[in-house]
C-alpha positions in Angstrom: 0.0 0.0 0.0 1.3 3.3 -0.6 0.6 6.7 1.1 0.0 10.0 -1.2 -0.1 13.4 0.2 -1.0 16.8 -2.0 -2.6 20.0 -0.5 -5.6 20.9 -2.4 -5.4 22.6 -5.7 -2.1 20.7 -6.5 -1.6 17.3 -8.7 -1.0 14.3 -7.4 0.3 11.3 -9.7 -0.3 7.4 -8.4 2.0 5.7 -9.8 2.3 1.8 -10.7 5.1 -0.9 -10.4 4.4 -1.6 -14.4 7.6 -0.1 -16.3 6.0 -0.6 -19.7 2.5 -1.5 -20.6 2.6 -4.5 -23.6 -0.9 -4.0 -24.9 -2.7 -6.8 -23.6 -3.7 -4.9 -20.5 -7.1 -4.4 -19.1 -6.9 -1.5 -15.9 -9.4 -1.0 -13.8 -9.0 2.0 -11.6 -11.3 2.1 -8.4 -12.4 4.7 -5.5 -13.7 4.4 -1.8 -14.9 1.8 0.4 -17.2 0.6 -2.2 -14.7 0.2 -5.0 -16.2 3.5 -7.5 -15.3 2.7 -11.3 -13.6 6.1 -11.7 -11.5 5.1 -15.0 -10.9 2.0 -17.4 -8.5 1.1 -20.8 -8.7 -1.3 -22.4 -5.5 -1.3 -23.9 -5.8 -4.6 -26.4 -8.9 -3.4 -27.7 -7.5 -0.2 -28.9 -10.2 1.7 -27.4 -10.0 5.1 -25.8 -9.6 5.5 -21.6 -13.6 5.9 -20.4 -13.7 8.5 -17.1 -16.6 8.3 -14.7 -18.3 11.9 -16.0 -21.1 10.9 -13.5 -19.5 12.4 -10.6 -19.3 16.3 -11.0 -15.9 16.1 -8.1 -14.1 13.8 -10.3 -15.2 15.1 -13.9 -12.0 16.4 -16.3 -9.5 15.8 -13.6 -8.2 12.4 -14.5 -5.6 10.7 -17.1 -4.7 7.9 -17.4 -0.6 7.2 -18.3 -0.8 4.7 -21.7 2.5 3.5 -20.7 2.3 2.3 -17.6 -1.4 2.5 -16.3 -0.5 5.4 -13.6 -3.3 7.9 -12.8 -2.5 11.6 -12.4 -5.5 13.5 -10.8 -5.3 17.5 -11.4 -6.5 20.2 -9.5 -6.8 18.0 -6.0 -9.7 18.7 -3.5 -9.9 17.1 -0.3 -13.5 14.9 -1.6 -10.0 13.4 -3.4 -9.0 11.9 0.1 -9.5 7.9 0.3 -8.2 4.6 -0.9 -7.7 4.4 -4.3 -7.3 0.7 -6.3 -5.6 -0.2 -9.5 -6.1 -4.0 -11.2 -3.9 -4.4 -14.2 -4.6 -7.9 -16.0 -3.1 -9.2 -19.2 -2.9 -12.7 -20.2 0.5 -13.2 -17.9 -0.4 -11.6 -14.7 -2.8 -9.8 -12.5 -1.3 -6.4 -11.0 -3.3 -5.4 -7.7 -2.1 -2.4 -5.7 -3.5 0.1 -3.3 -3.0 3.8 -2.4 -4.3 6.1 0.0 -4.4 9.8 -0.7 -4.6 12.5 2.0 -5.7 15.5 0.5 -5.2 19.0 2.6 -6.3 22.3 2.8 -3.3 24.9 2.1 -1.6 26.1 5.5 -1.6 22.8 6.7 0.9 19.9 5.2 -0.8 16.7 4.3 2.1 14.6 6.4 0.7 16.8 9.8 -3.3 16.1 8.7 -2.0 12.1 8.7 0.2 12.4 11.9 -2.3 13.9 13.7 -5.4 11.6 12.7 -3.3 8.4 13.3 -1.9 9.8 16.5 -5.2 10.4 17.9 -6.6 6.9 16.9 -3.7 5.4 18.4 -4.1 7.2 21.6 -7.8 6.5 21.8 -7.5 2.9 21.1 -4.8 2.1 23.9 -7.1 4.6 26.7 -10.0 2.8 25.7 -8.6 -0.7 25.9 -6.9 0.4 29.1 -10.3 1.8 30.6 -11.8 -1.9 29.7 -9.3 -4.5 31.2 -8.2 -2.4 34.4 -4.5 -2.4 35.4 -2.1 -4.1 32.8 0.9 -5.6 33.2 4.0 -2.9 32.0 6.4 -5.3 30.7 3.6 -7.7 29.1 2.4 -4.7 27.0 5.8 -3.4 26.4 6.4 -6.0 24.8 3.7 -5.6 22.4 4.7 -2.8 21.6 6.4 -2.0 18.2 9.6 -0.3 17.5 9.9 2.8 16.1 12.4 2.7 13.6 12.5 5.7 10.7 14.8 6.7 7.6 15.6 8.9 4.6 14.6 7.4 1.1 17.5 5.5 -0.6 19.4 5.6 3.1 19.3 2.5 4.5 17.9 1.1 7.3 18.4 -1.8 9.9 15.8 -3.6 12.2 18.0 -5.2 15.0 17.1 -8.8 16.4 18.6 -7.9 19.7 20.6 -11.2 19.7 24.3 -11.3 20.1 24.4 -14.8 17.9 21.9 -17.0 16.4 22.0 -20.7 17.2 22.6 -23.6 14.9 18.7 -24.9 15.7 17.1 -21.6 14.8 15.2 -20.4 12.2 14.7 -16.9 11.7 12.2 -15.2 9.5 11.2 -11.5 9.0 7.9 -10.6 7.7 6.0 -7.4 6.4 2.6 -5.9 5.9 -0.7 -6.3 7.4 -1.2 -10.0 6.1 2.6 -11.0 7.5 3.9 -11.8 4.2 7.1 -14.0 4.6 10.4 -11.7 2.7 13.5 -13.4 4.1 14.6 -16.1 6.6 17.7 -18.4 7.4 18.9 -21.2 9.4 21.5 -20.7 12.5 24.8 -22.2 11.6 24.3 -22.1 8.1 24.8 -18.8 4.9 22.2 -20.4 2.8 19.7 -17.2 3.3 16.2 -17.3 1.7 14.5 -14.1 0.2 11.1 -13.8 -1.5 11.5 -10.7 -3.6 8.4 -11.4 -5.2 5.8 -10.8 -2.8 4.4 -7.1 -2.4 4.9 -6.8 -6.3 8.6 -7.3 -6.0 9.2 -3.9 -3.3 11.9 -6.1 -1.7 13.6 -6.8 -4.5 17.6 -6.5 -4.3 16.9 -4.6 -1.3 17.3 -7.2 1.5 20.4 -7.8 3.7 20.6 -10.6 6.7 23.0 -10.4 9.0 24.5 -14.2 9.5 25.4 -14.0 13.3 22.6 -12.0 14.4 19.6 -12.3 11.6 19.1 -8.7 11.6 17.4 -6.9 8.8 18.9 -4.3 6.4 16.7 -2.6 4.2 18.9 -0.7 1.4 17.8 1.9 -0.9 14.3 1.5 0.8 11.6 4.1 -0.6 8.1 5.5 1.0 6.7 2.1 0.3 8.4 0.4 2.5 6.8 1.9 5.0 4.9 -0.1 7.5 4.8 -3.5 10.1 7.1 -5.9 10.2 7.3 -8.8 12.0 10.5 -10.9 13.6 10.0 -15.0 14.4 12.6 -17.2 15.9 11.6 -20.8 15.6 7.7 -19.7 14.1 7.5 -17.2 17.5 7.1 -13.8 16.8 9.9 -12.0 19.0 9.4 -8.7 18.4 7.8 -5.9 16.4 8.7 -2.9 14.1 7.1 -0.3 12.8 9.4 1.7 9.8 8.6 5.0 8.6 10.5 6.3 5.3 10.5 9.6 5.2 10.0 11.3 1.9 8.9 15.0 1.2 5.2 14.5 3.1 6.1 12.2 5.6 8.4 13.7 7.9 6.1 15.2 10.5 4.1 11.8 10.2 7.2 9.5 11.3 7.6 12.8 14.8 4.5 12.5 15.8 3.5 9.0 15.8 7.0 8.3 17.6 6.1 10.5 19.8 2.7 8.7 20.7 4.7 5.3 21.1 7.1 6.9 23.5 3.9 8.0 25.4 2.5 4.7 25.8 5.0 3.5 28.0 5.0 6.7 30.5 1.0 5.9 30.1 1.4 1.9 31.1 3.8 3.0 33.2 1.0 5.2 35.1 -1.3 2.5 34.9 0.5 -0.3 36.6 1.5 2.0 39.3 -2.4 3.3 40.1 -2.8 -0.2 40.8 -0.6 -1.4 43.7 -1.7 1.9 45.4 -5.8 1.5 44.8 -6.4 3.9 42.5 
């Protein structure tokens, strides 16, 4: 999934993994929860893009790239703001990929309208969960907890398994995304290291370093994309948790704020399991 940020009035351009359309292609381009037909070309049939001209928000503002299927949207409003869907068959493959695009008013950058949404869910969620189950344990939540871990596009960045040296009976295995797809894993004691630069349309590819001693993660060259949970397991147990922001133009007061908010939760469990023991 990747995250788009414009303030109104300006362009915004969502951009496929397809280098070059072959002419076989059928795309499908889709808006909102309920999956609005907002534009389709049907390249093989040599017939022109159709628009959705239906919707008087959308009408004139869209175009459709014949080389590789992106969508540009002009003269941005914030109605523009949602998840956006892009299916791009052909008789080799079926291309699915999702965007969401914040759209703000001018005065206020899009990365601070995200940052701040997100950073109030977040805080919600963990009051109201705490307000439900009554004192929690610190170090059991802690350890749910994700970490924070942020970066420049194209510098790298490492996610650290916090062991010294992986044994010769363990398997370790990194995963990404909400659906925890498997990218890379190897065995202790051995340099035969697995990575599945396929999944996620092929993100990963040449872009994934293990460490042999420890198993730790290096993402090089990452890009905004990257963005998002990943998941450590030693032996099929998940061990711990990231979260990785890359920063690009719109994104930087995103990444400050919502590390900000995980920093809080501890001095908020913190709090909570000390109101305990004292009968508050």
């Amino acid at each position: 999934m990747k995250l788009m940020s414009v303030k109104e009035g300006g362009p915004v351009i969502l951009q496929t993994d397809v280098p070059q359309l072959t002419g076989d292609e059928l795309i499908v381009w889709r808006f909102g929860d309920k999956g609005k037909l907002i534009a389709k070309h049907d390249i093989e049939a040599k017939s022109p893009p159709l628009y959705d001209d239906t919707d008087e928000r959308l009408r004139d503002r869209f175009k459709l790239n014949h080389q590789t299927g992106s969508l540009t949207i002009t003269n941005t409003r914030t109605t523009d703001s949602g998840h956006y869907t892009v299916k791009i068959s052909s008789n080799k493959q079926t291309l699915y990929q999702k965007y969401i695009v914040t759209v703000s008013e001018p005065g206020l950058s899009p990365a601070a309208v995200a940052g701040i949404v997100v950073a109030g869910i977040v805080v919600v969620v963990l009051l109201m969960t705490a307000a439900a189950t009554g004192v929690i344990y610190h170090h059991q939540m802690i350890a749910e907890i994700p970490e924070a871990v942020s970066g420049e596009e194209g510098e790298e960045v490492k996610l650290n398994t916090g062991v010294t040296i992986i044994q010769t009976s363990d398997l370790i295995e990194w995963q990404c995304g909400n659906e925890d797809d498997l990218i890379t894993q190897i065995k202790g004691g051995t340099v035969d290291i697995t990575s599945y630069e396929d999944v996620l349309h092929g993100v990963f590819r040449d872009r994934l370093k293990l460490d042999m001693k420890t198993g730790s993660l290096t993402i090089t060259n990452p890009r905004i994309e990257h963005t998002g949970p990943y998941k450590l397991l030693i032996n099929n147990k998940c061990k711990k948790k990231f979260i990785v922001y890359i920063r690009g133009e719109y994104l930087q007061t995103f990444c400050v704020i919502m590390i900000i908010v995980l920093h809080s939760v501890g001095l908020f469990l913190w709090l909570v399991q000390l109101a305990g023991p004292i009968g508050l």
